[in-house]
C-alpha positions in Angstrom: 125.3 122.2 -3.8 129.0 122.2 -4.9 131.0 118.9 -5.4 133.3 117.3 -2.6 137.2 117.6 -4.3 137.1 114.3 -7.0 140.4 112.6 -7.3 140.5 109.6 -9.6 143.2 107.1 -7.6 144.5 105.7 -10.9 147.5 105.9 -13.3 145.7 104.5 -16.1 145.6 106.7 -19.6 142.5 105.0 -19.9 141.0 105.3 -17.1 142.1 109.0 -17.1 140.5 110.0 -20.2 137.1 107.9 -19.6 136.4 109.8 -16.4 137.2 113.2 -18.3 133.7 112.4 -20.1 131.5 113.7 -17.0 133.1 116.7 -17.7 134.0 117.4 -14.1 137.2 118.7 -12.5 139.1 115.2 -11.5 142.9 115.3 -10.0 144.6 112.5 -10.2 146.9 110.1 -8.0 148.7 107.1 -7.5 147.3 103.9 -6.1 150.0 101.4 -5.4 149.1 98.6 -3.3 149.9 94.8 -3.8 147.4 93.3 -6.0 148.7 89.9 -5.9 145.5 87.1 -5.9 144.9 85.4 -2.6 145.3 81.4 -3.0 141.8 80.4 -4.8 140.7 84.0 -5.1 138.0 84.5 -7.7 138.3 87.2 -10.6 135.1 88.6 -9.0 136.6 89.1 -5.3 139.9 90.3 -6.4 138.8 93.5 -8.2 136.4 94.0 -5.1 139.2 93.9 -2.5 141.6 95.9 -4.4 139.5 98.5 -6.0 138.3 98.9 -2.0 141.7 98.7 -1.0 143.1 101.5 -3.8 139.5 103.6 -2.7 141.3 103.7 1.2 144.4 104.8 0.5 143.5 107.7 -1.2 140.9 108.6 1.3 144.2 108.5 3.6 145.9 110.7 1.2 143.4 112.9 0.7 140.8 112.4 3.7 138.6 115.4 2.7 137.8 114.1 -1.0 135.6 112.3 -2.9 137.8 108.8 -4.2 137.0 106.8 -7.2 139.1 103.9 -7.7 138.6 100.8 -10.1 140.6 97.5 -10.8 140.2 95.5 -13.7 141.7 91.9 -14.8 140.4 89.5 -17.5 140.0 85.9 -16.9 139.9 83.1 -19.6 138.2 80.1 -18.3 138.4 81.7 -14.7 142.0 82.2 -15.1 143.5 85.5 -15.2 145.5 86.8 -17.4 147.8 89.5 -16.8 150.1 91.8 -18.8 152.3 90.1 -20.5 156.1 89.3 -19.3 157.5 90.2 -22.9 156.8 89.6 -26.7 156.5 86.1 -26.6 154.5 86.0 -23.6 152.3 88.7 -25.6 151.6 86.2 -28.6 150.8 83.2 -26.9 147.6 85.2 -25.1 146.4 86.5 -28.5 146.8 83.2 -29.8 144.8 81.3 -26.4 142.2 84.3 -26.8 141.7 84.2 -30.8 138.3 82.9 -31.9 136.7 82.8 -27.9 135.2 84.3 -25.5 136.2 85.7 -22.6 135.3 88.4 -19.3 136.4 91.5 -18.0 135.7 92.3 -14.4 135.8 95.3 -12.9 135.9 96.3 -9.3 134.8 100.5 -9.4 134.9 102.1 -5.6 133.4 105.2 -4.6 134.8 106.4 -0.9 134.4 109.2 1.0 135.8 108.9 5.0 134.6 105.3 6.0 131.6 105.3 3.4 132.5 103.0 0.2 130.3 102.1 -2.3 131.9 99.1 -4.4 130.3 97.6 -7.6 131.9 94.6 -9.6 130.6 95.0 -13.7 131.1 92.0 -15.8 131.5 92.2 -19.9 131.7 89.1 -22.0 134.1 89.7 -24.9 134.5 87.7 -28.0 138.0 87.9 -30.1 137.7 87.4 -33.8 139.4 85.0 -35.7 142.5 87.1 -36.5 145.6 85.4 -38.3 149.4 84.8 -36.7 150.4 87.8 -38.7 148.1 90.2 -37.5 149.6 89.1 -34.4 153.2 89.6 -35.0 152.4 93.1 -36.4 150.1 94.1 -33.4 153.0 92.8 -30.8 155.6 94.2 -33.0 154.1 98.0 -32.2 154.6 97.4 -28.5 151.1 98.4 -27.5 150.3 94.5 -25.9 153.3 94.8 -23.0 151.3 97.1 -20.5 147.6 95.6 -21.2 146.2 92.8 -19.3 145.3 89.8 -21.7 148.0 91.6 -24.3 145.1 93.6 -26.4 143.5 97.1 -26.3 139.6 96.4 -27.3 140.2 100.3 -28.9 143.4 99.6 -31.0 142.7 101.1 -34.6 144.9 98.4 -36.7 143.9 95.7 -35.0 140.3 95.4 -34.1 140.8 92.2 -32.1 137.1 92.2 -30.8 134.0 90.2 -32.6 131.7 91.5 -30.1 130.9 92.3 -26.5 128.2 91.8 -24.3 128.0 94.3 -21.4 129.4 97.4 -21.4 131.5 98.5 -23.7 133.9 100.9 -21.3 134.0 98.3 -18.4 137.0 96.4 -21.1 138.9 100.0 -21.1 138.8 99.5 -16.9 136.2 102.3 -16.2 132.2 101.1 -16.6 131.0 104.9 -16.9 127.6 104.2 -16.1 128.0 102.1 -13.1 130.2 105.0 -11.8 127.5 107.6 -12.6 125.0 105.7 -9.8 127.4 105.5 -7.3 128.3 109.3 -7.5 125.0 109.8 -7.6 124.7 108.0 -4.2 127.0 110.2 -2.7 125.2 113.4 -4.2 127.7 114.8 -6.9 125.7 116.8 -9.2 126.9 114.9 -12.5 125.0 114.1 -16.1 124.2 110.8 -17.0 127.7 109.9 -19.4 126.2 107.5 -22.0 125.6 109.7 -24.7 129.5 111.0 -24.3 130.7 107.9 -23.8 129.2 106.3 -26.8 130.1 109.6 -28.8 133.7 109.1 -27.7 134.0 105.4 -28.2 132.3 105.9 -31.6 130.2 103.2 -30.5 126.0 101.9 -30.0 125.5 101.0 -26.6 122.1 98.4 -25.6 123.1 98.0 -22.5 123.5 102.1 -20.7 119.8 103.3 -20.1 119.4 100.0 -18.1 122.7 100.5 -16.1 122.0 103.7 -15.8 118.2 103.1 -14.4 119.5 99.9 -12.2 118.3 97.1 -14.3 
């Protein structure tokens, strides 16, 4: 049986290169919408309703294909925190994060005409105790302005990240195994991606072959 058209419904490098690991032919898109929180709207709802809400308009762009489409925020103490407004803004969420834990959420939607199939992954993150100069030569490199929470789990200097609980790619906005089941749902003829995506990441995973079995 041959594969609907895949389009990822993402801008994201990271996203991008994560969903290049099932080795299947993905094109890409844009997904603007307005992501702003409703009044009181919990981390967990938000990345429901806009993953489901980028999944629809690229099933009205492209009404034939299959769409996947993910959002993903991290909240300290259930607030969010987004990407930072500008250097300064950029140290003083290092320096709120350093030594704690906190969670990514993820919203990941598979769509296909009026059929979605939304999942929300949680993974519980713990920052090491990094100093007020690794912070000022992380910022300093520029790579905190586009990243929600100001860090990138995978950034070789820094290493901001004691340890995680949960899946490791769900922090780099795509949990890889979660999206294998729901692609599954909808039939595509794809490989289970833990073994690729712990080769890429360089990383032991605990947590895929329960994922991936539906623990």
């Amino acid at each position: 049986m041959q594969n609907p058209p895949l389009i990822l419904a993402s801008t994201s490098p990271r996203r991008r290169e994560l969903i290049t690991l099932f080795g299947l032919e993905f094109k890409f898109i844009s997904a603007d919408i307005d992501e702003a929180p409703r009044a009181g709207e919990p981390p967990a709802e938000l990345v429901w309703r806009l993953s489901r809400a980028k999944a629809a308009l690229g099933v009205h762009k492209s009404p034939d294909a299959l769409i996947v489409a993910a959002d993903t925020l991290v909240a300290l103490d259930g607030a969010i925190l987004g990407k930072p407004k500008d250097s300064a803004d950029a140290t003083r969420m290092l320096q709120r994060l350093r030594a704690r834990a906190h969670v990514v959420y993820s919203g990941v939607t598979v769509a296909q005409g009026a059929r979605q199939i939304t999942q929300v992954v949680t993974t519980t993150v713990w920052m090491r105790e990094y100093s007020d100069a690794e912070i000022a030569a992380y910022v300093a490199t520029g790579d905190p302005l586009d990243k929600a929470a100001a860090y990138a789990i995978q950034h070789a200097a820094f290493h901001p990240v004691a340890r995680i609980d949960g899946c490791h790619a769900n922090v780099m906005g795509l949990p890889l195994c979660h999206l294998y089941r729901a692609l599954k749902a909808f039939g595509v003829a794809v490989a289970e991606p833990d073994r690729a995506c712990q080769a890429h990441l360089k990383i032991v995973c605990p947590v895929a072959r329960g994922i991936l079995s539906g623990q």
